[in-house]
C-alpha positions as CSV (number, residue, x, y, z in Angstrom):
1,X,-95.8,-48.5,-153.3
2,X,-98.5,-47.8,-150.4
3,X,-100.7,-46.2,-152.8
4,X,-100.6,-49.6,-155.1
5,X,-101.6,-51.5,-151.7
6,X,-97.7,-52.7,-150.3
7,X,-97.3,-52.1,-146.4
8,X,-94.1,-49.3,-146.6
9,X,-91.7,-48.5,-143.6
10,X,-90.1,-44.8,-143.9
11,X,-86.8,-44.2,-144.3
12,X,-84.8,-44.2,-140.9
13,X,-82.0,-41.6,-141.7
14,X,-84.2,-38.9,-142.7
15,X,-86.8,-39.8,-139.7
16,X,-83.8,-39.4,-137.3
17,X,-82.5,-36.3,-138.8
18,X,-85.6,-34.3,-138.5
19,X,-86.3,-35.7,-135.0
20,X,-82.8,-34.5,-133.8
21,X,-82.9,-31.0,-135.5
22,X,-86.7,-30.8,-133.7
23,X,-85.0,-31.1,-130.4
24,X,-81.7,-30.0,-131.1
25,X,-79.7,-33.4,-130.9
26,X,-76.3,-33.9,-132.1
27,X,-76.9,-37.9,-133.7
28,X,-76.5,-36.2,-137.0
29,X,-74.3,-37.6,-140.1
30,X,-72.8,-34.4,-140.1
31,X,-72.5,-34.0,-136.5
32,X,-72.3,-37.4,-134.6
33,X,-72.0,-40.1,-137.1
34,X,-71.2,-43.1,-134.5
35,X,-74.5,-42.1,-132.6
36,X,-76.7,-41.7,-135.6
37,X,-75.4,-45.4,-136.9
38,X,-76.7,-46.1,-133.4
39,X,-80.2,-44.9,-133.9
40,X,-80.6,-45.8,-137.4
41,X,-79.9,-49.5,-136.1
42,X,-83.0,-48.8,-133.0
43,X,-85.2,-47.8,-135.8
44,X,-84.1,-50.8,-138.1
45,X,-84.5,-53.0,-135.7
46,X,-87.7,-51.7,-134.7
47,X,-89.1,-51.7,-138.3
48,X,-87.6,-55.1,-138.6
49,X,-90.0,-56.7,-135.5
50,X,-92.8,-54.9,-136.6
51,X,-92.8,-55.8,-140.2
52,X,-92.4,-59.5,-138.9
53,X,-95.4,-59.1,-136.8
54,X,-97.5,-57.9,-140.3
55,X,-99.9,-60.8,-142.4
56,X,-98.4,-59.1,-145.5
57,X,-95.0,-58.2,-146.9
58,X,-93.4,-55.0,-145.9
59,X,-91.9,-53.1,-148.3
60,X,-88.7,-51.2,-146.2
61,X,-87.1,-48.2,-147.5
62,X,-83.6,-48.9,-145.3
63,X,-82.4,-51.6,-143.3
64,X,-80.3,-53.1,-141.1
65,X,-77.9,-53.8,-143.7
66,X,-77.7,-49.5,-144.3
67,X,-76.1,-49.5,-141.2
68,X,-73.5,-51.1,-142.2
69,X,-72.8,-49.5,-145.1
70,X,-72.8,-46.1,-143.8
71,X,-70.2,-47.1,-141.5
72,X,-68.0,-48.7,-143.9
73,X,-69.0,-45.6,-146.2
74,X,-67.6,-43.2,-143.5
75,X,-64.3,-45.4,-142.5
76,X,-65.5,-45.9,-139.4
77,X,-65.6,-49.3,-137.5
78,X,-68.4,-51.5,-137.4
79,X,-69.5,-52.4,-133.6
80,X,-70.0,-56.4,-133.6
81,X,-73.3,-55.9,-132.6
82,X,-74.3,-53.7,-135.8
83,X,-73.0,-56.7,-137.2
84,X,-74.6,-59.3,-135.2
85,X,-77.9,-57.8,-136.3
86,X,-77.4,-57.7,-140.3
87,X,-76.6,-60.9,-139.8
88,X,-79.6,-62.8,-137.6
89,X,-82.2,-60.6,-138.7
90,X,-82.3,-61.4,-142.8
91,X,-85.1,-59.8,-145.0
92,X,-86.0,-60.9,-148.3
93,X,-83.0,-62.0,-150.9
94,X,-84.1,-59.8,-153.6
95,X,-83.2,-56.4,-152.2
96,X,-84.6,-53.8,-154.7
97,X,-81.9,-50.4,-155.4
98,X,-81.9,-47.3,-156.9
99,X,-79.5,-46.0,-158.0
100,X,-77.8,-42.8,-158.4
101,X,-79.4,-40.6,-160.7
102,X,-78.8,-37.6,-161.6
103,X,-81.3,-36.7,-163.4
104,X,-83.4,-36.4,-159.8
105,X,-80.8,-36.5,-157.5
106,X,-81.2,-33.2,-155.2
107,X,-80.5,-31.6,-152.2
108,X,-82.9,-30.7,-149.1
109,X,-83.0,-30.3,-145.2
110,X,-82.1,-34.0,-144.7
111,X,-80.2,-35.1,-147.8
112,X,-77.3,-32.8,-147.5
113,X,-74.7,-35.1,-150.2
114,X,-73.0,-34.1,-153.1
115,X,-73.0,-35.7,-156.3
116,X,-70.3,-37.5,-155.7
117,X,-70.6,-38.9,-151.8
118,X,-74.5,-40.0,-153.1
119,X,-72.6,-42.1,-156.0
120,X,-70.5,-43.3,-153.1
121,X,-73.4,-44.0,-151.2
122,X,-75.1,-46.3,-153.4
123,X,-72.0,-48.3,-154.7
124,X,-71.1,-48.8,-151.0
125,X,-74.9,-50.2,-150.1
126,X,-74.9,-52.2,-153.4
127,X,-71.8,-53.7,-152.5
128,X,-72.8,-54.2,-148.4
129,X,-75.5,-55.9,-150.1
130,X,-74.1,-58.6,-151.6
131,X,-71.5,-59.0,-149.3
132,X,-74.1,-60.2,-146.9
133,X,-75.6,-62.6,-149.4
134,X,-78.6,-60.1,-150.9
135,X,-79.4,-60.1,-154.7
136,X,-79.5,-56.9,-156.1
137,X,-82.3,-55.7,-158.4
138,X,-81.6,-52.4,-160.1
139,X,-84.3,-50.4,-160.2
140,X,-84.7,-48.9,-164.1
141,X,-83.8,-44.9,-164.7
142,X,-87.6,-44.4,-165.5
143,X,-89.8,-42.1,-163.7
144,X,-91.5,-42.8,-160.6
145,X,-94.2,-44.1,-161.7
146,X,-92.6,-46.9,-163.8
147,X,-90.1,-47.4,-161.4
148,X,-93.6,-48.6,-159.0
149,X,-94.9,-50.4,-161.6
150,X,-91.7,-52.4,-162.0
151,X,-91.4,-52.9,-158.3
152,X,-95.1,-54.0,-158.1
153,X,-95.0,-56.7,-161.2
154,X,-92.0,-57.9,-160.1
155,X,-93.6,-58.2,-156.4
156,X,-96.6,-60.0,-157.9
157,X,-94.2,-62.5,-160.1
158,X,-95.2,-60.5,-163.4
């Protein structure tokens, strides 16, 4: 999307995950999950402000809102301050997902899921979603380059 000319924010997980293995800190989802939800939320929040500071739209890969739906994904309480901020910070209605696919889904240094807690993982976002009042727009099974395309016309009311 940055190379079609959309401001991008990176993703905050996989940020945060290489940052803590760097310096050997334990806010990892398979380590310290409650502490990680905790940084995720810094970043989010810190995406968030900046992205409202920015003349143009901002494109985010997470959110606020991925907070809590990793800690609902995990069983694990949701602080009323994670809360607090899904709810008074909103983004855009139209929240574009993709979803699992297996056809690219894979493993790496950050993205340690299996099939089935990264099916999990997006039915538990799509549903966080719209429980906080987003509309969902599924992203078609099409390859990357369609999947931008889509994303763009649809951004530019195509």
């Amino acid at each position: 999307m940055a190379r079609r000319g959309f401001r991008t924010m990176p993703e905050a997980g996989r940020a945060i995950i290489q940052d803590q293995g760097r310096i050997g800190g334990s806010a990892l989802p398979w380590a310290d999950r409650p502490l990680f939800a905790e940084l995720m939320l810094g970043w989010e929040l810190r995406s968030y402000h900046e992205a409202l500071a920015s003349d143009a739209p901002v494109l985010m890969d997470r959110a606020i809102s991925d907070v809590v739906g990793y800690l609902t994904l995990c069983g694990l309480p949701i602080p009323a301050h994670i809360e607090a901020a899904a709810k008074i910070h909103p983004y855009n209605k139209r929240v574009f997902f993709a979803p699992y696919w297996d056809d690219i889904f894979t493993h790496d240094a950050e993205r340690k899921q299996d099939r089935r807690e990264a099916e999990a993982t997006g039915r538990m976002m799509a549903d966080t979603y719209s429980r906080l009042g987003y509309r969902i727009v599924e992203l078609p099974l099409v390859a990357i380059e369609q999947r931008a395309d889509f994303m763009a016309d649809s951004l530019r009311g195509k």
